[in-house]
mmCIF file as gemmi writes it, N, C-alpha and C atoms, coordinates in Angstrom:
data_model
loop_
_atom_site.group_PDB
_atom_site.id
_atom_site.type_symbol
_atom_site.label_atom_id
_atom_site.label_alt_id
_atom_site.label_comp_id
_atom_site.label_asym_id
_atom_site.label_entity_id
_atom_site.label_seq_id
_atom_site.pdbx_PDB_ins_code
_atom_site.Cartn_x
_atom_site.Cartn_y
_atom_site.Cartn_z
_atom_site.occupancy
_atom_site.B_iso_or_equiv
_atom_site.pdbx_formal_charge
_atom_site.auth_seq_id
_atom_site.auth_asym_id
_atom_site.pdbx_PDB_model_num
ATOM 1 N N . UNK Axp A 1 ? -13.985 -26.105 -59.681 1 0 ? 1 A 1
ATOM 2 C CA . UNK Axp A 1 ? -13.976 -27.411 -59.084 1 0 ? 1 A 1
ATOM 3 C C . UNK Axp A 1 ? -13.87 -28.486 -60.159 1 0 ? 1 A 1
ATOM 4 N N . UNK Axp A 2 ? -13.286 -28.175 -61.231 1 0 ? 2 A 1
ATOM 5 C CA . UNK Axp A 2 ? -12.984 -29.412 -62.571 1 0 ? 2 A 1
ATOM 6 C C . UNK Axp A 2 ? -12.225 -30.36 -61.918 1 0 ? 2 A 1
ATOM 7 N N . UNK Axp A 3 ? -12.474 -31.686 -62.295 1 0 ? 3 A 1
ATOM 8 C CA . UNK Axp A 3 ? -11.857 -32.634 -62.12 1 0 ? 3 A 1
ATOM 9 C C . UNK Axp A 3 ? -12.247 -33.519 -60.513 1 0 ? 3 A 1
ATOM 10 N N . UNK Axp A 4 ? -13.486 -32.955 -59.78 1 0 ? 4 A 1
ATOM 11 C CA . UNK Axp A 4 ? -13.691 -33.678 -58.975 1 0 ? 4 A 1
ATOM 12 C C . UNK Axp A 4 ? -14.786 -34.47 -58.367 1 0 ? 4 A 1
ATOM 13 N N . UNK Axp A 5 ? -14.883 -35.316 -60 1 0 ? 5 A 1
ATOM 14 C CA . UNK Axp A 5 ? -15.885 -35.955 -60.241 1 0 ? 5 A 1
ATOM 15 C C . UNK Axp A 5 ? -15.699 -37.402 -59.704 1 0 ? 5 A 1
ATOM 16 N N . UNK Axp A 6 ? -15.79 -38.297 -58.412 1 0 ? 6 A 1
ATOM 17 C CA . UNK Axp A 6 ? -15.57 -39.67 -58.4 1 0 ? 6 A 1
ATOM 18 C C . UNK Axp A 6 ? -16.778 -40.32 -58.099 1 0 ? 6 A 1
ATOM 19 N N . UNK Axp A 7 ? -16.383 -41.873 -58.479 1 0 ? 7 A 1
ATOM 20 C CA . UNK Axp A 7 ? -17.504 -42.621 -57.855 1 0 ? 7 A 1
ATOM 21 C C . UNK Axp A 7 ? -16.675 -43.076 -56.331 1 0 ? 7 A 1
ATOM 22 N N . UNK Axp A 8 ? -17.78 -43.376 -56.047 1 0 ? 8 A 1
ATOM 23 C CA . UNK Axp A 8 ? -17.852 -43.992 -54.296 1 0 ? 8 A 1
ATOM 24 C C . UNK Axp A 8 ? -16.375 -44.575 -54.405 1 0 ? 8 A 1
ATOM 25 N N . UNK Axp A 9 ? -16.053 -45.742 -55.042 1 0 ? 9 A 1
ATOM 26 C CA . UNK Axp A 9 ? -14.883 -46.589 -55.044 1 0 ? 9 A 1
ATOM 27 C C . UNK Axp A 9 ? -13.668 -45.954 -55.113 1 0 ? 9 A 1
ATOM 28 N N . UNK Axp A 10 ? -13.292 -45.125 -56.379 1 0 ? 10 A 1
ATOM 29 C CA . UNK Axp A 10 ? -12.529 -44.105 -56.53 1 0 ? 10 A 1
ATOM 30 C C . UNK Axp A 10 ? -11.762 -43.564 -55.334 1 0 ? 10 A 1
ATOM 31 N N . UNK Axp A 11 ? -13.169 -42.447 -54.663 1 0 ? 11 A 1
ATOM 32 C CA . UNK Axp A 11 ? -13.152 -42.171 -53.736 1 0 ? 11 A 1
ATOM 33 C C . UNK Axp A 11 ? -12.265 -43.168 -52.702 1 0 ? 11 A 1
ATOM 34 N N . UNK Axp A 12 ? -12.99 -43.864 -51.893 1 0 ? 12 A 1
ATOM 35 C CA . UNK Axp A 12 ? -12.452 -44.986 -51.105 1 0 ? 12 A 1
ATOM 36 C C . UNK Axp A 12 ? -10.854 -45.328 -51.68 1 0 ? 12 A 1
ATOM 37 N N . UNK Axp A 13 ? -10.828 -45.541 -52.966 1 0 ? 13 A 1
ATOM 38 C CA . UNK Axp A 13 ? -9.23 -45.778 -53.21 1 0 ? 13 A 1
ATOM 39 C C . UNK Axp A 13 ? -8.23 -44.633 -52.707 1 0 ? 13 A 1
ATOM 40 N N . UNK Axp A 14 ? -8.861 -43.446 -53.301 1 0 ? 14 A 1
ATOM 41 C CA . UNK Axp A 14 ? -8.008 -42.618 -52.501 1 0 ? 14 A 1
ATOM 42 C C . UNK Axp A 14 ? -7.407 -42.186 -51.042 1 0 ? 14 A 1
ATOM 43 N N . UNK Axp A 15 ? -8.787 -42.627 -49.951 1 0 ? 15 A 1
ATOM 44 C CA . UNK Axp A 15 ? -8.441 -42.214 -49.211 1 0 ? 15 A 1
ATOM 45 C C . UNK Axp A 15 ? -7.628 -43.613 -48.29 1 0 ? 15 A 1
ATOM 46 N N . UNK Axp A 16 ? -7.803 -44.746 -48.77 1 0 ? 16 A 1
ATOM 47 C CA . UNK Axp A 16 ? -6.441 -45.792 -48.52 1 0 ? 16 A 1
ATOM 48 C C . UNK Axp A 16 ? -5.315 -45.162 -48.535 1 0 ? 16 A 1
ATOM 49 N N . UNK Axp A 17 ? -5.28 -45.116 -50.09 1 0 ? 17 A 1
ATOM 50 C CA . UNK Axp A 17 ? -4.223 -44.724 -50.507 1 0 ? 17 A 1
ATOM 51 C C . UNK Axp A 17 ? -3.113 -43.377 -49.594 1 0 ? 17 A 1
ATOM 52 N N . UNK Axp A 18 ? -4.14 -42.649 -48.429 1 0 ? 18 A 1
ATOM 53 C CA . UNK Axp A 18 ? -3.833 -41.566 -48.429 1 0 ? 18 A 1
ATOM 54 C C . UNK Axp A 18 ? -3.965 -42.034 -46.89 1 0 ? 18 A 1
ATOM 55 N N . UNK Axp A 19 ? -3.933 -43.208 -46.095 1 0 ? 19 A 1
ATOM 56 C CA . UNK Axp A 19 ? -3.699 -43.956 -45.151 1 0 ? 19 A 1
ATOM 57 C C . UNK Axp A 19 ? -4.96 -44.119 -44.215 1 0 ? 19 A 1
ATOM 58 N N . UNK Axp A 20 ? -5.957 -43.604 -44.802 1 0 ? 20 A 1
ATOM 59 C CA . UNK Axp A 20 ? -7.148 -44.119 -44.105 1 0 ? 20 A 1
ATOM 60 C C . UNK Axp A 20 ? -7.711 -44.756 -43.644 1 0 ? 20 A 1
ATOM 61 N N . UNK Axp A 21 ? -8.212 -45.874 -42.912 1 0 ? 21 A 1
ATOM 62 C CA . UNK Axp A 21 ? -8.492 -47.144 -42.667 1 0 ? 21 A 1
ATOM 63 C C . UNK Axp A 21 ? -10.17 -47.373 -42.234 1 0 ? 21 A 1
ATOM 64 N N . UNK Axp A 22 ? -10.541 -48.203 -43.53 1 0 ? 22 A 1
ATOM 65 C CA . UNK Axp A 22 ? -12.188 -48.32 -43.094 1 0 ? 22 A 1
ATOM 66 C C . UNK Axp A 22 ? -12.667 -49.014 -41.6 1 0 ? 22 A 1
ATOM 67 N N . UNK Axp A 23 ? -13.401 -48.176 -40.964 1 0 ? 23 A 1
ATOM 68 C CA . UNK Axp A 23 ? -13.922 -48.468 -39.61 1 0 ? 23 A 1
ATOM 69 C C . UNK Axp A 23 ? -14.881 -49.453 -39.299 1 0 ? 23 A 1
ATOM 70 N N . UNK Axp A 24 ? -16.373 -48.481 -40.246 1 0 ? 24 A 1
ATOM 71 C CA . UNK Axp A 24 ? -17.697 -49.747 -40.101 1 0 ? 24 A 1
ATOM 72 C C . UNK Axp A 24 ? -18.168 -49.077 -40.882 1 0 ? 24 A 1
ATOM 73 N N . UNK Axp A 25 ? -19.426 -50.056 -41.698 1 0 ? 25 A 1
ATOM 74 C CA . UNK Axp A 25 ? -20.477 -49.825 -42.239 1 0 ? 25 A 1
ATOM 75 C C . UNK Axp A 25 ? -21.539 -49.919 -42.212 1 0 ? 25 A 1
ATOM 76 N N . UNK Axp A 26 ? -22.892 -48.774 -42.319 1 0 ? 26 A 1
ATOM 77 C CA . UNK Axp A 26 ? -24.018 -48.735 -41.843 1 0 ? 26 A 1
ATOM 78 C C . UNK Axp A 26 ? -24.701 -48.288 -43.319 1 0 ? 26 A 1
ATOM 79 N N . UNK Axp A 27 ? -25.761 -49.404 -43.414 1 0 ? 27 A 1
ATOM 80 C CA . UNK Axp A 27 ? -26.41 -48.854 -44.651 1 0 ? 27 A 1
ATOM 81 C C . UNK Axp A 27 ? -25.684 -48.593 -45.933 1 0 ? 27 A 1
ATOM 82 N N . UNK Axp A 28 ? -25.477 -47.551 -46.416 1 0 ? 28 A 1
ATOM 83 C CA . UNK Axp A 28 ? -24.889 -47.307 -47.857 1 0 ? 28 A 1
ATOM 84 C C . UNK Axp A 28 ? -23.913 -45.969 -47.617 1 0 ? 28 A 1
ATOM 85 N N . UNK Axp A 29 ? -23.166 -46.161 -46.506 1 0 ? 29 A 1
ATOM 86 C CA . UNK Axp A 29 ? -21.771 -44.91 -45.699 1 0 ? 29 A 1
ATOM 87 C C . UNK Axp A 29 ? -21.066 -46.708 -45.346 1 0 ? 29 A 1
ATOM 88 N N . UNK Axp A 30 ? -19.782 -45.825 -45.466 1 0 ? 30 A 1
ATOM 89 C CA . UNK Axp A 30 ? -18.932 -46.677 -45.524 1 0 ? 30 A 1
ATOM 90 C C . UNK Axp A 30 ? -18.041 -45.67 -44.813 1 0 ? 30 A 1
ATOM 91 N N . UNK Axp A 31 ? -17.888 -45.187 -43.017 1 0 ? 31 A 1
ATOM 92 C CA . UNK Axp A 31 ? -17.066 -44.805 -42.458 1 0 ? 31 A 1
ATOM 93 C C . UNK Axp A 31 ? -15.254 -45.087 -42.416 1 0 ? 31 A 1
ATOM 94 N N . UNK Axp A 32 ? -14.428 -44.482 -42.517 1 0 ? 32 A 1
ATOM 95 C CA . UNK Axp A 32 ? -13.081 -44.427 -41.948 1 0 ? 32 A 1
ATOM 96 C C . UNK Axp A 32 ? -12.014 -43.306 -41.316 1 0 ? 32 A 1
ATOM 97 N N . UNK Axp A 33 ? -11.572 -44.127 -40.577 1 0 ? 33 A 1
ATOM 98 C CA . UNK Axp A 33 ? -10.749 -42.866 -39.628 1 0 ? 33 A 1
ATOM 99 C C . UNK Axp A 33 ? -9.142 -43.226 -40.186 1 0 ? 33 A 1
ATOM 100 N N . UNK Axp A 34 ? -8.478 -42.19 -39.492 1 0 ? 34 A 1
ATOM 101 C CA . UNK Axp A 34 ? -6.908 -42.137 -39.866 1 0 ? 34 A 1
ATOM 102 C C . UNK Axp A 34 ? -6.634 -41.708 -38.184 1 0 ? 34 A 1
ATOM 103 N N . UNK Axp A 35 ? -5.301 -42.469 -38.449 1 0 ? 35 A 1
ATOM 104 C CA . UNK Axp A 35 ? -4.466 -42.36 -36.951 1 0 ? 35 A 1
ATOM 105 C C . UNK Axp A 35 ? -4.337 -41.167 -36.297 1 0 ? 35 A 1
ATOM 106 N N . UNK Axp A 36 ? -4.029 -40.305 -35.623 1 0 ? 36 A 1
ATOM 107 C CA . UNK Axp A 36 ? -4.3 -39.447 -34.848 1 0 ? 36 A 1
ATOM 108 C C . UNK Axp A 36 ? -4.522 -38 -35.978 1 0 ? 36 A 1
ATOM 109 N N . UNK Axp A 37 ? -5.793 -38.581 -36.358 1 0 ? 37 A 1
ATOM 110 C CA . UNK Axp A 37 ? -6.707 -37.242 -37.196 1 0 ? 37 A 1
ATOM 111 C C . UNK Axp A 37 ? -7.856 -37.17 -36.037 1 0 ? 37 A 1
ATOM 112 N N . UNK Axp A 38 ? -8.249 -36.03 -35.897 1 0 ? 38 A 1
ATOM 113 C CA . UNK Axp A 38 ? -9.678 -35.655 -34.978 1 0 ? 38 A 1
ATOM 114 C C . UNK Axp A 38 ? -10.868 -36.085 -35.782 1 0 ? 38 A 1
ATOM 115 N N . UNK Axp A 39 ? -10.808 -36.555 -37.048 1 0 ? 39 A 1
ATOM 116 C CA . UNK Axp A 39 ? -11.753 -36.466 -37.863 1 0 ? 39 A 1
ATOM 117 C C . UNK Axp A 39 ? -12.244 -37.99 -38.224 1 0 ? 39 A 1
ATOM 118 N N . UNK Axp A 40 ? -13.38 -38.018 -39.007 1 0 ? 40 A 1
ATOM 119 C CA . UNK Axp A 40 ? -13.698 -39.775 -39.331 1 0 ? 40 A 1
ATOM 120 C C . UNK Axp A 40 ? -14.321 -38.874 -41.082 1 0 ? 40 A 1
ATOM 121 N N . UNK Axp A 41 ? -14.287 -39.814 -41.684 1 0 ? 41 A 1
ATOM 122 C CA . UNK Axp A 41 ? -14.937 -39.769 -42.682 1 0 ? 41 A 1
ATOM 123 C C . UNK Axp A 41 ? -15.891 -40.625 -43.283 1 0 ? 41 A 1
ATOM 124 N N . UNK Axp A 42 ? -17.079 -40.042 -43.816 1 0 ? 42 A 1
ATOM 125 C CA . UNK Axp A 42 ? -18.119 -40.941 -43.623 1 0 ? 42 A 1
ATOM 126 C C . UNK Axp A 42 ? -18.416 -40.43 -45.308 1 0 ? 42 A 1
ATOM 127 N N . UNK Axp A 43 ? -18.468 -42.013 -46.293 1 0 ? 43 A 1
ATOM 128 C CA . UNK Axp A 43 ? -18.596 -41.978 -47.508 1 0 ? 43 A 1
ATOM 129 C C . UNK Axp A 43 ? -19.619 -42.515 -47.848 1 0 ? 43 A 1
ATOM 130 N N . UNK Axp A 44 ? -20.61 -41.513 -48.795 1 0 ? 44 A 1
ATOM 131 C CA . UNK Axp A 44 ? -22.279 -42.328 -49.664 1 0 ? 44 A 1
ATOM 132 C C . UNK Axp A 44 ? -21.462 -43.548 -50.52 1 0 ? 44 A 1
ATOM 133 N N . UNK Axp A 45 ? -22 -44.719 -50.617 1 0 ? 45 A 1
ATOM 134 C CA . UNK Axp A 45 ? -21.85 -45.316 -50.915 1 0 ? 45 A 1
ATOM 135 C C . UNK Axp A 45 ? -22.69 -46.515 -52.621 1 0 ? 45 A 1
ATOM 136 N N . UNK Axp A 46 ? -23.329 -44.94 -53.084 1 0 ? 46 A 1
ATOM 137 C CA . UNK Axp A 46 ? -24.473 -45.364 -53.473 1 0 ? 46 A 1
ATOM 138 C C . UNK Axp A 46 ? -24.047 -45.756 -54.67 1 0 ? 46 A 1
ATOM 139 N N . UNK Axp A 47 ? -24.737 -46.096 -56.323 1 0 ? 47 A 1
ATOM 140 C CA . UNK Axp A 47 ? -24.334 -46.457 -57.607 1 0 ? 47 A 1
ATOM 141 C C . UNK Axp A 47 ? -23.714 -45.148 -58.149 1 0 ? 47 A 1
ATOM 142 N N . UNK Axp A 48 ? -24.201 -44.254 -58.011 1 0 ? 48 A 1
ATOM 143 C CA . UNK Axp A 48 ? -23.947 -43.17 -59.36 1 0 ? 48 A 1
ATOM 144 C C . UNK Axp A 48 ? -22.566 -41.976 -58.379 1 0 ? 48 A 1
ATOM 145 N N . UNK Axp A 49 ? -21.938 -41.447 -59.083 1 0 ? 49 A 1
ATOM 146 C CA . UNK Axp A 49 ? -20.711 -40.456 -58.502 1 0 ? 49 A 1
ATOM 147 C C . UNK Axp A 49 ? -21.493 -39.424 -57.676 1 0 ? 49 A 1
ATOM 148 N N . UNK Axp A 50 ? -20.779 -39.125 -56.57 1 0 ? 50 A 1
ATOM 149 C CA . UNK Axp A 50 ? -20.684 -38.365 -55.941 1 0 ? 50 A 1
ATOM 150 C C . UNK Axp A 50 ? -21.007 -36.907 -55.894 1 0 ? 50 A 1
ATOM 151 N N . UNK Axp A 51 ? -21.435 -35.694 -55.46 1 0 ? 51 A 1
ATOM 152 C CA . UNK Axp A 51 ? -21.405 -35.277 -55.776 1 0 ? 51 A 1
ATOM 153 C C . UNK Axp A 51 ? -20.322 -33.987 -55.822 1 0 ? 51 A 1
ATOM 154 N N . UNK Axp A 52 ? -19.612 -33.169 -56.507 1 0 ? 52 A 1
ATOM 155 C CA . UNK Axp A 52 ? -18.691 -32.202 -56.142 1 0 ? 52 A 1
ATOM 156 C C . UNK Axp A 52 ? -18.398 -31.568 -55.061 1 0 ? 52 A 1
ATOM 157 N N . UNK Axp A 53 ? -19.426 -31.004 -54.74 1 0 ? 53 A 1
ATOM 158 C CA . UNK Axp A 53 ? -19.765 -30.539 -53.195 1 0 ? 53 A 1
ATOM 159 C C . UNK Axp A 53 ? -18.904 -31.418 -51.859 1 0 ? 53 A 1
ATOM 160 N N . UNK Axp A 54 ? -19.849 -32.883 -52.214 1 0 ? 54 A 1
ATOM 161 C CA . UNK Axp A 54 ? -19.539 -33.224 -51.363 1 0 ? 54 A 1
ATOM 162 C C . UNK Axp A 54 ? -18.014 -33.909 -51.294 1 0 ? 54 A 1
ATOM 163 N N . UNK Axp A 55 ? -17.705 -33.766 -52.557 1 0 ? 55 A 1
ATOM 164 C CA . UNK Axp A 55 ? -16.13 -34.789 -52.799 1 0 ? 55 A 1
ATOM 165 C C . UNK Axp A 55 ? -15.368 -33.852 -51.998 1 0 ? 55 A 1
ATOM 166 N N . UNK Axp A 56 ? -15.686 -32.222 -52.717 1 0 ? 56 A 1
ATOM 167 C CA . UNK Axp A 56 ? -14.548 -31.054 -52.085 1 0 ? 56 A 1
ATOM 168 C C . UNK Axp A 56 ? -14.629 -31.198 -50.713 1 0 ? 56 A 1
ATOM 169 N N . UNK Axp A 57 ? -15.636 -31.146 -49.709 1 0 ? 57 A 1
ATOM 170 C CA . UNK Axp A 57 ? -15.725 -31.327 -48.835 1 0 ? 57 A 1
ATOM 171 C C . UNK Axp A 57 ? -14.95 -32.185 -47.83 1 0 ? 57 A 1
ATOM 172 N N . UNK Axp A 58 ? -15.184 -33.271 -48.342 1 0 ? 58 A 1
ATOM 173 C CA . UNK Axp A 58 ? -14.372 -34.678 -48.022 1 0 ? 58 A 1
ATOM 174 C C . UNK Axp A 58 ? -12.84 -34.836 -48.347 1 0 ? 58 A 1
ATOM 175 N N . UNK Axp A 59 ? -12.642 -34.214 -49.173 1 0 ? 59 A 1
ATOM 176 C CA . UNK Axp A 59 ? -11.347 -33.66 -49.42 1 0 ? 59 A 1
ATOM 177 C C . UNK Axp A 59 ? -10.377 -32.812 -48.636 1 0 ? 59 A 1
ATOM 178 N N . UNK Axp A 60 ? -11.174 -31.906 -48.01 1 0 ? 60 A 1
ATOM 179 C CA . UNK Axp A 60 ? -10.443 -31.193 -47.377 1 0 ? 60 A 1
ATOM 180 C C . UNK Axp A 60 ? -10.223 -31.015 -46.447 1 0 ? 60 A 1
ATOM 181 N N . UNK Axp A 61 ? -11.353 -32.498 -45.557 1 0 ? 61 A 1
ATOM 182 C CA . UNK Axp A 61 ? -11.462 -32.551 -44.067 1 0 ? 61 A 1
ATOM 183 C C . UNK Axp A 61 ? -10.451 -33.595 -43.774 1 0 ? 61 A 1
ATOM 184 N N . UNK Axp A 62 ? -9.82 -35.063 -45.28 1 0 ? 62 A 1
ATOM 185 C CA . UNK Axp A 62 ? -9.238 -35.744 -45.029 1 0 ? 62 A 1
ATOM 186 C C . UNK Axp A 62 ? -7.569 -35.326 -45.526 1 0 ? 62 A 1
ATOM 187 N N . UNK Axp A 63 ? -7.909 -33.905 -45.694 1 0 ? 63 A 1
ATOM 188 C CA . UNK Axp A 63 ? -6.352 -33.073 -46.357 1 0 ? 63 A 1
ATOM 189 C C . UNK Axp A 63 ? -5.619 -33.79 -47.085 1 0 ? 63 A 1
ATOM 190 N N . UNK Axp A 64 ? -6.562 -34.029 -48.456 1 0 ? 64 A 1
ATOM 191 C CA . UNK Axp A 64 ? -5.748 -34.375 -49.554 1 0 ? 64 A 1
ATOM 192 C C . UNK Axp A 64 ? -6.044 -33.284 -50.4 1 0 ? 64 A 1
ATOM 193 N N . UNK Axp A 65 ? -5.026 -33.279 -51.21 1 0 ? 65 A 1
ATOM 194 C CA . UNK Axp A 65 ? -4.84 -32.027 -52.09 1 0 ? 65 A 1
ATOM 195 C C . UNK Axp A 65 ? -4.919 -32.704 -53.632 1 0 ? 65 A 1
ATOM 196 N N . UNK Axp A 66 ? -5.963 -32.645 -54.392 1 0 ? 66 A 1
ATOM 197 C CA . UNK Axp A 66 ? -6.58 -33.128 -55.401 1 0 ? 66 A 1
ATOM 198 C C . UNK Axp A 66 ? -6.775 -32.15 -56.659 1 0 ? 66 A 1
């Protein structure tokens, strides 16, 4: 799992980038959905990076290939 170290923002850039569109925010998650995906994605939003686990995770539910 090298290389899938981001912070929150990072993160979030990518999944713009990858046509995502932020929904709402509650607390320190920063939800977004994509157009006819079944899925929402819901991002920690906290100071320090992410953790691997959860990046891969998030990765592969918003099918980007990283």
């Amino acid at each position: 799992m090298k290389g899938l170290s981001y912070t929150p923002e990072k993160f979030i850039k990518i999944l713009i980038q990858n046509g995502w569109k932020f929904s709402h925010c509650k607390s320190n998650h920063h939800t977004y959905e994509k157009e006819n995906s079944k899925y929402i994605i819901t991002v920690p939003t906290h100071k320090h990076e992410m953790s691997r686990p959860i990046v891969a995770k998030l990765l592969k539910v918003a099918g980007i290939k990283q």
